[in-house]
C-alpha positions in Angstrom: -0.6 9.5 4.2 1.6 6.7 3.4 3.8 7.0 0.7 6.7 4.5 2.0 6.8 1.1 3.0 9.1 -2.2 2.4 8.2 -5.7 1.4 11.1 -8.2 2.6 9.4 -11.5 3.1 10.2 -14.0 0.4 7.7 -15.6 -2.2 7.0 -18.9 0.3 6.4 -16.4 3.0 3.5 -14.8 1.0 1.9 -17.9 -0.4 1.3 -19.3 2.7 -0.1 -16.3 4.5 -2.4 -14.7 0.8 -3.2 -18.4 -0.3 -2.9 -17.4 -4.1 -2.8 -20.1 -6.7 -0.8 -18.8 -8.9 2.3 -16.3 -9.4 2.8 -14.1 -12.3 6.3 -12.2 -11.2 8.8 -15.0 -11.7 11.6 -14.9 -8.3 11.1 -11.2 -6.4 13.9 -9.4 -4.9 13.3 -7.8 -1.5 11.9 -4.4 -1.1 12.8 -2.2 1.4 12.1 0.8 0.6 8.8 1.6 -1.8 7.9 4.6 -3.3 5.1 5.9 -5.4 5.3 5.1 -9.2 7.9 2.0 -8.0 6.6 -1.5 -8.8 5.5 -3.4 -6.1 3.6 -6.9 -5.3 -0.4 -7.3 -4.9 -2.2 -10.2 -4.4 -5.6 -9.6 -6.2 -8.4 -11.8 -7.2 -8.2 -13.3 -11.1 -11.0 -13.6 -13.4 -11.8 -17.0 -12.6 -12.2 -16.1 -9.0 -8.5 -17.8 -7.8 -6.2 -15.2 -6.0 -2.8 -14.5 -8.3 0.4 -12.8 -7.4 1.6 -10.0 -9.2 3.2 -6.6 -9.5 1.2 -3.7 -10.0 2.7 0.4 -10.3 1.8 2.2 -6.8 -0.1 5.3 -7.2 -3.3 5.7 -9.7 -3.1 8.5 -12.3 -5.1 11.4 -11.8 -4.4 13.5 -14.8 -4.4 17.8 -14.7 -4.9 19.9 -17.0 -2.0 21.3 -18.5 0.0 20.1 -15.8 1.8 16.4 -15.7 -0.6 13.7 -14.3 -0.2 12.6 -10.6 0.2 9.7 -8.7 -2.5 9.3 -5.7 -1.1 6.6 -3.6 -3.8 6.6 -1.1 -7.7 6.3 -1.2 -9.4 7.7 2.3 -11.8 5.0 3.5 -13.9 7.7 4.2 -14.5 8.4 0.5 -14.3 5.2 -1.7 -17.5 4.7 -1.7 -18.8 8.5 -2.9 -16.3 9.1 -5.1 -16.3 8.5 -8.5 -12.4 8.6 -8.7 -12.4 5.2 -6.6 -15.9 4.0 -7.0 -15.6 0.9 -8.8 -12.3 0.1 -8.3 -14.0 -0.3 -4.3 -17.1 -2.1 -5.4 -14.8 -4.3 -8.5 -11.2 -4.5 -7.9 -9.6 -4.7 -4.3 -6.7 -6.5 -3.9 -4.1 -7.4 -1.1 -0.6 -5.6 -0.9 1.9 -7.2 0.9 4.0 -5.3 3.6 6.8 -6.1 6.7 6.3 -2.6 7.7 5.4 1.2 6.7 7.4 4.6 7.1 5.7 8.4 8.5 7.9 11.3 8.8 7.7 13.7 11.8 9.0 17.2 11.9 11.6 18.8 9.4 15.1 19.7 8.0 15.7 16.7 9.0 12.6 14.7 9.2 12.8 11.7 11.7 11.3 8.4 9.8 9.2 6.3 12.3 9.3 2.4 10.6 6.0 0.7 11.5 5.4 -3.1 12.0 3.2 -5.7 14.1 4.5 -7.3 17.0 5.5 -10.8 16.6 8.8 -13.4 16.3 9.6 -12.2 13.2 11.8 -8.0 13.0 8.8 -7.2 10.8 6.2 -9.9 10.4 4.5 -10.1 6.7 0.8 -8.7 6.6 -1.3 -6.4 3.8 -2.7 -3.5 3.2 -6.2 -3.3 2.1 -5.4 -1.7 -1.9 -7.7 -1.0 -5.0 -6.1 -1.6 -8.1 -7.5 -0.8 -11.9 -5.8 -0.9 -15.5 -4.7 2.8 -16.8 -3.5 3.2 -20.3 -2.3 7.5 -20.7 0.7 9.1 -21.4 3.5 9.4 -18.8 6.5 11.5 -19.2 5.9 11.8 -23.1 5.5 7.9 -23.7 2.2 6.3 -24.0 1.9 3.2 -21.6 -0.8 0.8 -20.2 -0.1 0.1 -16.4 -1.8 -2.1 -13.7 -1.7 0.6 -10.7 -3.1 0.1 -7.2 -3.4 2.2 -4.4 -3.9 1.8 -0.7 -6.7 2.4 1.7 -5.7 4.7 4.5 -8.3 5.3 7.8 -7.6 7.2 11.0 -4.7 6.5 13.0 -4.2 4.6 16.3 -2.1 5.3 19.5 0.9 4.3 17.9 0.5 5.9 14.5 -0.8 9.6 16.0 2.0 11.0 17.9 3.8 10.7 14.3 0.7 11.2 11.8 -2.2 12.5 13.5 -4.9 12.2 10.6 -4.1 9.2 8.6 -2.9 5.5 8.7 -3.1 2.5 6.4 -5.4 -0.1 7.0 -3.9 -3.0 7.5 -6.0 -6.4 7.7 -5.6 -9.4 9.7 -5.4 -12.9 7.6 -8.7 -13.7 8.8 -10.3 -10.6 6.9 -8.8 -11.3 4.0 -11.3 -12.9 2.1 -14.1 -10.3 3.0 -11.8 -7.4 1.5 -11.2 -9.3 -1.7 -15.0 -10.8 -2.2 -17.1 -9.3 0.5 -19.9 -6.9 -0.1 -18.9 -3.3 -0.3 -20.2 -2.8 3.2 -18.2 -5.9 4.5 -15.4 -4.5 3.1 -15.9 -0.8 4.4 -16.3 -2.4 8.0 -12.7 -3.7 7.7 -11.4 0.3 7.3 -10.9 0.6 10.6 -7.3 1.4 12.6 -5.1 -1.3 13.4 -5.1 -2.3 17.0 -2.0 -0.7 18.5 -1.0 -3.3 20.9 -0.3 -5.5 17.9 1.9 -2.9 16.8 5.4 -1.3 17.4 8.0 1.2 15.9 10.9 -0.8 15.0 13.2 1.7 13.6 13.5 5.3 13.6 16.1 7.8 11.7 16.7 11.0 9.7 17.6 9.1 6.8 14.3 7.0 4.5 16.1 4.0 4.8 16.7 2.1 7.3 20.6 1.2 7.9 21.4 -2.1 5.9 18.7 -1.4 3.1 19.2 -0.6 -0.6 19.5 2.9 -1.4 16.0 5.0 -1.8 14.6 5.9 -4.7 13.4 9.6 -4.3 11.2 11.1 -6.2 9.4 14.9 -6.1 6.8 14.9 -3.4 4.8 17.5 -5.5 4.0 14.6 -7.6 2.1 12.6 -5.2 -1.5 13.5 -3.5 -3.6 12.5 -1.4 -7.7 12.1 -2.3 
């Protein structure tokens, strides 16, 4: 599952490739490394139908019993559409997250980090993730808060993404499908769940550390926290 990527276009960058109208975040910093529960941009689709920018909390909150809640970052395409967990956030609220590339560890102590990105002029050229989104109000580390929190569709893998992590890779659109994932029909947008094609595709850094040499230090957090559904 995914539970890294970076964001370092700028603003002008992402207006021009998501079309939104309008911008709610004021000037963004750069993001190169994003983890669950970190704020992050998503382009989503307002109430009066115009596309707005915005930052939303990565990770929906799944809460346990008498255990602290956790943060799903990534809905299988496989299961949107059965499960009542992402249900209506699939048939209601899907939404664009913006990306320049995505991280997958393989082996351990250390783990090598494989960076993901398309092909193109650009080190890592902007594109999204397909992502659900939903308003959550609950208590989080003792503090009752009401978050935006979105989460991001993940399909099978292709040739590039396998070697690295064999069962699962985000689904990444092109700008053409855009609209379809944000207003199509539930079945137009479950044809777009489908793996990248892996000639478009390349690994464009790889290391033992989560961040790639030059980027702002890593938030960590505890992987127990995080899941997968």
């Amino acid at each position: 599952m995914c539970n890294l990527y970076s964001m370092t276009s700028n603003q002008e960058a992402m207006r021009r490739l998501f079309r939104f109208s309008r911008s709610e975040v004021g000037n963004l910093p750069l993001f190169p490394s994003i983890f669950p529960a970190q704020d992050a941009p998503v382009v989503r689709r307002a109430a009066d139908g115009e596309r707005e920018l915005m930052t939303m909390s990565w990770g929906f909150v799944l809460p346990q019993d008498g255990k602290a809640p956790k943060r799903v970052t990534n809905a299988r395409a496989d299961k949107v559409v059965q499960s009542p967990f992402w249900r209506s956030s699939f048939h209601e609220r899907r939404c664009l997250v913006p990306a320049t590339s995505f991280a997958e560890p393989k082996g351990r102590k250390p783990a090598i980090w494989h960076w993901f990105a398309l092909k193109g002029e650009d080190r890592r050229p902007l594109f999204a993730f397909a992502g659900l989104w939903r308003a959550w109000r609950g208590e989080l580390k003792g503090e009752l808060v009401n978050l935006d929190v979105m989460a991001i569709l993940t399909t099978t893998p292709n040739d590039v993404v396998k070697p690295i992590h064999p069962t699962r890779m985000p689904v990444m659109l092109d700008p053409a499908d855009h609209e379809a994932w944000l207003n199509g029909t539930p079945d137009e947008a479950l044809a777009l769940a489908r793996p990248y094609p892996a000639e478009k595709m390349r690994i464009v850094f790889k290391g033992d550390t989560k961040d790639e040499p030059g980027a702002e230090p890593a938030y960590s957090a505890e992987p127990s926290l995080f899941a997968d559904t």
